[in-house]
C-alpha positions in Angstrom: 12.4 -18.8 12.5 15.8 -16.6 12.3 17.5 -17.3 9.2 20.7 -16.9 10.8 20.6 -12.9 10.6 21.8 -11.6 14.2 19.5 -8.5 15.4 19.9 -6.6 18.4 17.7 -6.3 20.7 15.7 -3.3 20.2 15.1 -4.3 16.8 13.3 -7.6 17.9 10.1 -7.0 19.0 8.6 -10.5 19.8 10.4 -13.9 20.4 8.3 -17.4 20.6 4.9 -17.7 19.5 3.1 -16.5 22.2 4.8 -13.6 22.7 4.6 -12.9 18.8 1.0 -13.5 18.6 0.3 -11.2 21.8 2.1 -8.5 20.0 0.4 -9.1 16.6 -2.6 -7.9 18.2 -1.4 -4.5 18.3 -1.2 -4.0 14.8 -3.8 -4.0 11.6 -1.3 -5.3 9.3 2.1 -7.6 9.9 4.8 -8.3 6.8 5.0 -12.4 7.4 8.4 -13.5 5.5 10.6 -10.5 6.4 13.8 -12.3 7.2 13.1 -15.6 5.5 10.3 -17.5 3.6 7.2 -18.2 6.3 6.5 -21.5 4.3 9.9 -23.2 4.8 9.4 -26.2 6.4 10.8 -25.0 10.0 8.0 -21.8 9.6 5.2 -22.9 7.5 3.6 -24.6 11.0 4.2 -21.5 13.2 2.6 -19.3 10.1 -0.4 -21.2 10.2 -0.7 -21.0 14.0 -0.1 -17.5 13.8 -2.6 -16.9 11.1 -5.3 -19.0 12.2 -4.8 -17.6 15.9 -5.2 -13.7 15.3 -8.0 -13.6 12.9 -9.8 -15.3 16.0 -8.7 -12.0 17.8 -8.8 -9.7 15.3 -10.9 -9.8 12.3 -9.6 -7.3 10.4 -6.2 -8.2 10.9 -4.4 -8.2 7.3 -1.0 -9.8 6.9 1.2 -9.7 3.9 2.8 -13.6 2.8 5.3 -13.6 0.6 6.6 -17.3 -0.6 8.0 -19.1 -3.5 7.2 -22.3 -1.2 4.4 -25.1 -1.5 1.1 -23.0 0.4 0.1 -26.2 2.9 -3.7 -27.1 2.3 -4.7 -25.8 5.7 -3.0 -22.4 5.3 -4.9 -22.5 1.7 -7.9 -22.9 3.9 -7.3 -20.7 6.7 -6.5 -17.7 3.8 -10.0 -18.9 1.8 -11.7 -18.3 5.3 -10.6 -15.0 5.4 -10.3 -14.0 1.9 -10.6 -10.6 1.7 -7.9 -9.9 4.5 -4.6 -11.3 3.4 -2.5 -10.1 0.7 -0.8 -13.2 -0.8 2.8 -12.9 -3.1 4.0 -15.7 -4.8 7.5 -15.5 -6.5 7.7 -16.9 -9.8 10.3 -14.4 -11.7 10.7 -17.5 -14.8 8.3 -21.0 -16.2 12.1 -22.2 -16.4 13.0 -24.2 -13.0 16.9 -24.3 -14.6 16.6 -20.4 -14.0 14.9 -20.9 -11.2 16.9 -23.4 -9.2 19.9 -20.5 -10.0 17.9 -17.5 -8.9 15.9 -19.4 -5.7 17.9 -22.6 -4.6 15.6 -24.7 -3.1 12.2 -23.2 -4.0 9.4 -25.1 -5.4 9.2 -25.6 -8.7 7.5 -23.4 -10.8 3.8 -26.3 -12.1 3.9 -26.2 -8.0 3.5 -22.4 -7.8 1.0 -22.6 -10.4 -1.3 -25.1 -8.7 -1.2 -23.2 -5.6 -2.0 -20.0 -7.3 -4.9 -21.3 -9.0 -6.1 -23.3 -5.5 -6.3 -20.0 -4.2 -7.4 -17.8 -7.3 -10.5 -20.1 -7.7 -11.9 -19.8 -4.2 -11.7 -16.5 -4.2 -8.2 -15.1 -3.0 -6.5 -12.9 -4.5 -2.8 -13.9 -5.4 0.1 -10.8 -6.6 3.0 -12.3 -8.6 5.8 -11.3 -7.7 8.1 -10.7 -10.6 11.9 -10.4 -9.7 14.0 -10.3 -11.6 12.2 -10.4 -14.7 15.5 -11.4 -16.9 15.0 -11.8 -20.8 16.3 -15.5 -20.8 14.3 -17.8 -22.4 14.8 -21.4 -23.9 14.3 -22.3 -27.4 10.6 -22.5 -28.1 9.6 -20.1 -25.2 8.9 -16.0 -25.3 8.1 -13.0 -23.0 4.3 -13.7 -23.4 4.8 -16.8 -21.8 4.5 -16.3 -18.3 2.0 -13.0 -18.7 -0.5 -15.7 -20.0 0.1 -18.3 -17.5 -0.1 -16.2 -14.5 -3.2 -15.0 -16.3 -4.2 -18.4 -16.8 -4.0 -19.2 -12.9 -6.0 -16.1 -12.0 -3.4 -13.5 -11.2 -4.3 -9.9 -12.1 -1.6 -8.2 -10.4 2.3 -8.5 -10.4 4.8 -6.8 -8.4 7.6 -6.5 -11.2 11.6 -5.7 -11.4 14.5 -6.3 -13.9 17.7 -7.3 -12.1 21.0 -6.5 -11.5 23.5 -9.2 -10.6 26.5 -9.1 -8.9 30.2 -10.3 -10.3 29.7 -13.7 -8.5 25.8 -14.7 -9.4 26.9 -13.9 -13.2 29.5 -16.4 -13.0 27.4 -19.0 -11.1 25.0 -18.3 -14.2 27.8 -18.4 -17.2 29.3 -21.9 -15.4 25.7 -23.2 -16.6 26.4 -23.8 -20.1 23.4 -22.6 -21.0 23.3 -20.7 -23.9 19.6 -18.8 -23.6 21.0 -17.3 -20.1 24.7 -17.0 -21.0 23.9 -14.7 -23.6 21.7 -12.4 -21.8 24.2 -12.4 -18.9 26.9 -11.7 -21.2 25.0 -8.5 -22.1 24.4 -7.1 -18.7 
């Protein structure tokens, strides 16, 4: 699903799901999520079909799924069935959704991440938390160990991890929050 991002046309190298799937076969490996989020809700049914249909193929194919969506229970089951072969990244830069719903509008909240993590963790698949940005804002009561010991918690073992950089106009979206934990860090940046 195009996310509204024109590309010409010799960057394109499959349209429609046939025509991707025909060409996924030419590859070991394929980055699902490179222009948007494959679990959106107009891509998470394509993903599936796509994932489901080339392991049939190819069974050493190994794609790379990068979310910060709900995992749909058949795509948890189609990723069990071939644990092993996938490599699985879930965002979750913050335990805070108020961070969250600044950093990714309209991503899952963060005790839905969690469960999904740990559905896949405990049968076996590996899940890489990805990390960015890793800001130092935190609410009263909370601390950096805090999400180190809940992704460990829900199985993760590795993390993909950044600070970040923001740019004039997401610091002011963040200081028009009131909130003091991430005024003050952005204040410092």
């Amino acid at each position: 699903q195009n996310s509204g991002r024109t590309f010409s046309d010799d960057k394109i190298l499959a349209e429609g799901e046939k025509d991707v799937l025909k060409k996924l076969k030419n590859y070991d490996k394929a980055y699902f999520s490179a222009v948007t989020d494959c679990l959106l809700e107009a891509n998470k049914d394509i993903t599936y079909n796509l994932l489901s249909s080339i392991w049939k193929v190819k069974k050493d194919f190994m794609p790379l799924v990068i979310t910060k969506q709900v995992i749909p229970e058949k795509i948890i089951n189609v990723l069990v069935k071939n644990k092993g072969k996938a490599n699985v990244f879930v965002s979750i830069p913050s335990l805070n959704d108020n961070l969250l719903s600044l950093l990714e509008p309209g991503a899952t909240k963060v005790i839905e991440r969690l469960k999904d993590i740990k559905r896949l963790t405990s049968k076996g698949v590996e899940v890489v938390a990805v990390i960015m940005p890793w800001f130092n804002i935190y609410e009263k009561g909370e601390n950096i160990e805090d999400l180190p010991r809940e992704l460990a918690r829900v199985g993760v073992k590795r993390c993909v991890l950044g600070t970040g950089v923001l740019s004039e106009i997401q610091k002011q979206k963040f200081l028009n929050t009131k909130n003091k934990a991430i005024i003050n860090v952005v204040e410092q940046m």
